[in-house]
C-alpha positions in Angstrom: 110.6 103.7 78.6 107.1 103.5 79.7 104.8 105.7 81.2 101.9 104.8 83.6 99.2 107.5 84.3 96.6 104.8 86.2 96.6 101.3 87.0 93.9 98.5 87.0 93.2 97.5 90.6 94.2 93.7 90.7 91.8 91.0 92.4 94.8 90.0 93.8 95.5 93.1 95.6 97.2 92.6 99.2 95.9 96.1 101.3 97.9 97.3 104.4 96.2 99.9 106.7 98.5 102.1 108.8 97.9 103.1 111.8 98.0 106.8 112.3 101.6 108.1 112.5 103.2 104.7 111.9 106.1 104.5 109.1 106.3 100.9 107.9 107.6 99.5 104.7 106.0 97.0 102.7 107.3 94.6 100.5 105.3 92.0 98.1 105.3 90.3 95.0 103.0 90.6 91.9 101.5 87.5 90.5 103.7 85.4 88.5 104.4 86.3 84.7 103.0 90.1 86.0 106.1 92.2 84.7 104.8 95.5 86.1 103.0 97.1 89.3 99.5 96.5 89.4 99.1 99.3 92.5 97.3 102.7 92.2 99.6 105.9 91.8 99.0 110.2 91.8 102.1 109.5 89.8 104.1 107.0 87.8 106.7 106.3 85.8 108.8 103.5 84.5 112.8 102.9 83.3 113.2 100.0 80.7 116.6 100.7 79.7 114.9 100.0 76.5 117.1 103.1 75.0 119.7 102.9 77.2 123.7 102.0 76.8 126.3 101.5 79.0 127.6 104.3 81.8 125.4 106.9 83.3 122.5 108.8 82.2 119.5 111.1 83.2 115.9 109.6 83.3 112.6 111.3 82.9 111.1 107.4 84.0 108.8 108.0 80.9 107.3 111.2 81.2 109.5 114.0 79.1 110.7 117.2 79.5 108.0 117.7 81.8 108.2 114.8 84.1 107.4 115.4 88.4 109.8 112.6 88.6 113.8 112.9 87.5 116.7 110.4 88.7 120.7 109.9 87.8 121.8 106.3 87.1 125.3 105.5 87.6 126.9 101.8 87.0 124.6 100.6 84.3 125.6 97.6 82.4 123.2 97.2 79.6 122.4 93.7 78.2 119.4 92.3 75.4 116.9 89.8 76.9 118.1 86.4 77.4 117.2 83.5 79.6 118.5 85.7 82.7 116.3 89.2 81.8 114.6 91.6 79.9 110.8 92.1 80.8 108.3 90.3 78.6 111.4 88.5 76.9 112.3 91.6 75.0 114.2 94.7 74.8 117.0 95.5 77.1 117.9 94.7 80.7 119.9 96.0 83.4 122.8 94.0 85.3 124.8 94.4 88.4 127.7 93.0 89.0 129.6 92.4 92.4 131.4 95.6 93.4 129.9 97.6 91.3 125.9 98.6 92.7 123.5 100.9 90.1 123.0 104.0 92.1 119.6 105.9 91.6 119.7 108.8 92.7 116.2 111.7 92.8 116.5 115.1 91.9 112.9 115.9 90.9 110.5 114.0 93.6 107.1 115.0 92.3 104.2 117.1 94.0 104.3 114.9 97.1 107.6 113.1 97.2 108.4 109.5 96.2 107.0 106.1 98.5 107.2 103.3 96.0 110.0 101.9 94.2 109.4 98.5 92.0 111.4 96.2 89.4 111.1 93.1 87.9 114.0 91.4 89.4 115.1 88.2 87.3 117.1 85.4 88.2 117.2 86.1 91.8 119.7 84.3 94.1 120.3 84.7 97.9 122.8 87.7 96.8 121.0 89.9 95.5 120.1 93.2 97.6 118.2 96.8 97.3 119.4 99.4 99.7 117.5 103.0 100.3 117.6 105.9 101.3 116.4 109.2 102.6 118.7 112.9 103.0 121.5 110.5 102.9 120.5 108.2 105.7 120.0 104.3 104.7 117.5 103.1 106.5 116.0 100.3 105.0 117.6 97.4 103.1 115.9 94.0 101.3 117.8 91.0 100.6 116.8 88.6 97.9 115.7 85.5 101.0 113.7 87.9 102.9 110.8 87.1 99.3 112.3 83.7 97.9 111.4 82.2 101.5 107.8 83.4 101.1 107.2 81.6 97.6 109.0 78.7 99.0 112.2 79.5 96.7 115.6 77.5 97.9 118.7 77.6 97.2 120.8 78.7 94.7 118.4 80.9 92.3 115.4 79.8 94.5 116.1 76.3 92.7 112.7 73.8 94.0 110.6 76.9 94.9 107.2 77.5 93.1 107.2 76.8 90.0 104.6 79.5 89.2 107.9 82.0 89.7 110.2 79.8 88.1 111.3 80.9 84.5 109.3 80.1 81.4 109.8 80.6 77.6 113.1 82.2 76.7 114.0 82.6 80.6 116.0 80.0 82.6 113.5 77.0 84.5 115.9 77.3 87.7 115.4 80.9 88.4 112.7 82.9 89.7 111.3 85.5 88.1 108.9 88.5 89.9 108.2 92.0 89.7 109.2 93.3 93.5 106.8 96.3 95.1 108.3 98.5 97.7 105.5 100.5 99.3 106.7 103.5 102.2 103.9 104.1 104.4 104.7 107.6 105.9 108.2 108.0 104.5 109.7 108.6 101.6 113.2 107.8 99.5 115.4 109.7 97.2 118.4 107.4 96.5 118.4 103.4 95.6 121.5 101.0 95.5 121.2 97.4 93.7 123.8 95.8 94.6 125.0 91.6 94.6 126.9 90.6 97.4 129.7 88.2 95.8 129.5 85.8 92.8 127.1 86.0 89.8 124.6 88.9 88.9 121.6 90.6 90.0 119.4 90.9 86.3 116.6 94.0 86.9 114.4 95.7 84.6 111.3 98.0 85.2 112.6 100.7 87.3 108.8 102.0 88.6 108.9 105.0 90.7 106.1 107.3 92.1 103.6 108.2 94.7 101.2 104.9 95.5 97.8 105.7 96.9 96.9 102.2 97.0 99.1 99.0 97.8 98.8 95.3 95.6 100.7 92.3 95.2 101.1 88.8 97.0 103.3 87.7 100.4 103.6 90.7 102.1 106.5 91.3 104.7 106.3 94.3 106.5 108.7 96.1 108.7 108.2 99.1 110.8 110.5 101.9 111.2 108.8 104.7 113.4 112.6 106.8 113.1 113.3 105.9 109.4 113.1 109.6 107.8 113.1 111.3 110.9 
């Protein structure tokens, strides 16, 4: 597990301004090969799975006994990096299976709640989806086409998309591979669902949760929701 108290500001940093009273949510993707958030945080922590094993389990996302931020995993299916997963080509990766979602669910939300969830989501195909939630409402959900379409991906695995996202070294050519930022603009979550729809898997690692002050990444797609924790 990782822990990040401050991040570098990116030159490739995409900045949304709100409008007063407006709850939006905005999704974009780091540069390629970028297997963490390059956003600004009053709090931050990660989940590699790094130490982890099949089944359920507690996490501290990095930050001990102490930690603002604390979350139950449920449905974890372990695996070592291989050409689908595993950040950096290394270490261990999380996998869902149809059926089955990972459920992440907050009982610690920090100081001044929760408004970004990110993961580096490998292999993506046109299956794979991210449901949240807030006091048991779902109010928002992403689908793996809503971000392929912006970096051109097709098909299958996003096969003949850009080639910047497409795997390299030890990972698969066909697939794309990008670390996903969720950013909550006047809102907030406390429960996350990965699911995949049908056939194959959807391969995640780099569970990043915390309180953004300051938004990055590449091909934005925002969607307001003036109701969505109310």
């Amino acid at each position: 597990m990782k822990l990040f108290e401050t991040t570098t500001f990116s030159l490739l940093v995409f900045i949304f301004i709100s409008t007063a009273g407006s709850a939006s949510v905005t999704v974009t993707l780091e540069a390629p090969r970028v297997v963490n958030s390059t956003a600004t945080f009053a709090y931050v922590g990660s989940e590699t799975f790094d130490s982890r094993s099949l089944g359920n389990f507690e996490s501290d996302f990095g930050w001990g006994p102490n930690s603002p931020i604390k979350g139950s995993y449920s449905n974890v299916k372990i695996l070592g990096a291989d050409s689908n997963g595993g950040a950096g080509q290394s270490g261990k990766y999380n996998q869902v299976w149809p059926g089955k979602p990972l459920k992440l669910t907050f009982s610690q939300l920090g100081s001044r709640g929760i408004n970004y969830f990110g993961l580096w989501a490998s292999a993506l195909d046109p299956l794979d989806r991210i449901n949240f939630y807030y006091q048991g409402r779902n109010f928002f959900n992403w689908t793996a086409p809503e971000s392929l379409e912006k970096i051109g991906g097709v098909g299958y695995g996003g096969r003949g998309g850009n080639t910047g996202y497409n795997g390299w070294g030890i990972y698969n050519p066909d697939w794309v591979f990008a670390f996903i930022n969720f950013f909550f603009t006047d809102m907030q979550i406390d429960q996350v669902e990965i699911w995949q729809e049908r056939a194959a898997a959807f391969e995640q690692d780099n569970h990043t949760v915390g309180f953004f002050t300051q938004q990055s990444g590449l091909y934005p797609m925002v969607k307001s929701c003036c109701c969505c924790n109310s």
